[in-house]
KOLKETI-699253 format. One line per 4 residues: number of its first residue (from 1); their letters; for each residue x, z, y of C-alpha. Coordinates in Angstrom, 2 decimals. Layout:
N
NUM) A) X/Z/Y; ...
END
This chain:
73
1) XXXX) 150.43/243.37/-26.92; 150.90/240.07/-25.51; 148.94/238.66/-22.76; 146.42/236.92/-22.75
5) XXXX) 145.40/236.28/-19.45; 145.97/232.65/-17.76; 147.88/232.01/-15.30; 145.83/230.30/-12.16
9) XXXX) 147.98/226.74/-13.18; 147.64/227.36/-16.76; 143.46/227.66/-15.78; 143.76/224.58/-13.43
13) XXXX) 144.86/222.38/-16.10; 142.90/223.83/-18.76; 140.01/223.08/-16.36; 140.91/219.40/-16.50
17) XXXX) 141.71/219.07/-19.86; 138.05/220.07/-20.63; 137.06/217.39/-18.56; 138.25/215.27/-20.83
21) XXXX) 141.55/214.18/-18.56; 144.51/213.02/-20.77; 148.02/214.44/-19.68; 149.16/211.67/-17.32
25) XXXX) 146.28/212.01/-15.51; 146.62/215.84/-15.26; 149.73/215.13/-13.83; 149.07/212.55/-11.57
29) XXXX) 146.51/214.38/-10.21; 148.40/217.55/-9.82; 151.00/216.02/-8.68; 153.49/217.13/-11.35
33) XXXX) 155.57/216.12/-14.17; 153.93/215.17/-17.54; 156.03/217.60/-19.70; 154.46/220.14/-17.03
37) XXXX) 151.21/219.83/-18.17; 152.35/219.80/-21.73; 153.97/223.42/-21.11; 151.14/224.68/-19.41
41) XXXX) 148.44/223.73/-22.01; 151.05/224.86/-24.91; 150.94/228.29/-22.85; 147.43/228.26/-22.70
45) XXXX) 146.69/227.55/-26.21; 148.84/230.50/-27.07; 147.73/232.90/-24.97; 143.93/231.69/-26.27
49) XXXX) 145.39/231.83/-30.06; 144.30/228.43/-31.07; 146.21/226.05/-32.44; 145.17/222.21/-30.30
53) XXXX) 144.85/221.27/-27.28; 140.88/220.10/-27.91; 140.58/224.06/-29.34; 141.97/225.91/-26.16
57) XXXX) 140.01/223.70/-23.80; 136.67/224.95/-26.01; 138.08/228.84/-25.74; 138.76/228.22/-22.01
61) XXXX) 135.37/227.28/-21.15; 133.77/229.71/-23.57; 136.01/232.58/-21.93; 135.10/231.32/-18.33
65) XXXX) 131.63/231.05/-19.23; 131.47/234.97/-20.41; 133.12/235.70/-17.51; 130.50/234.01/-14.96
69) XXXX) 127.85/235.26/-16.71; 129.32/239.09/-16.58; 129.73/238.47/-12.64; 126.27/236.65/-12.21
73) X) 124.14/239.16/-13.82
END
């Protein structure tokens, strides 16, 4: 079974990239290489089984959001 858990800088720039930041500014920002960000978010969007960049940033939030809400209630 693969997994499909994020790792924390897979989440950090999945966080960003839902925030509508492009990948130069994810790096920038991060303080890391472009083709970083592009690895991370090609990890992510594996691990979330979808098949763009726009897609995984939806799952990521959805996923997130279940989460909070299983914690908050």
């Amino acid at each position: 079974m693969a997994d499909t858990e994020l790792t924390e800088k897979q989440a950090q720039v999945m966080e960003l990239v839902g925030q509508g930041f492009t990948t130069k500014e994810i790096a920038r920002r991060l303080g890391i290489a472009p083709a970083t960000v592009d690895q991370r978010v090609d990890g992510a969007r594996r691990k979330l089984g979808t098949a763009t960049r726009l897609a995984a940033a939806r799952a990521f939030a959805a996923k997130r959001q279940i989460y909070e809400q299983t914690i908050y209630e």
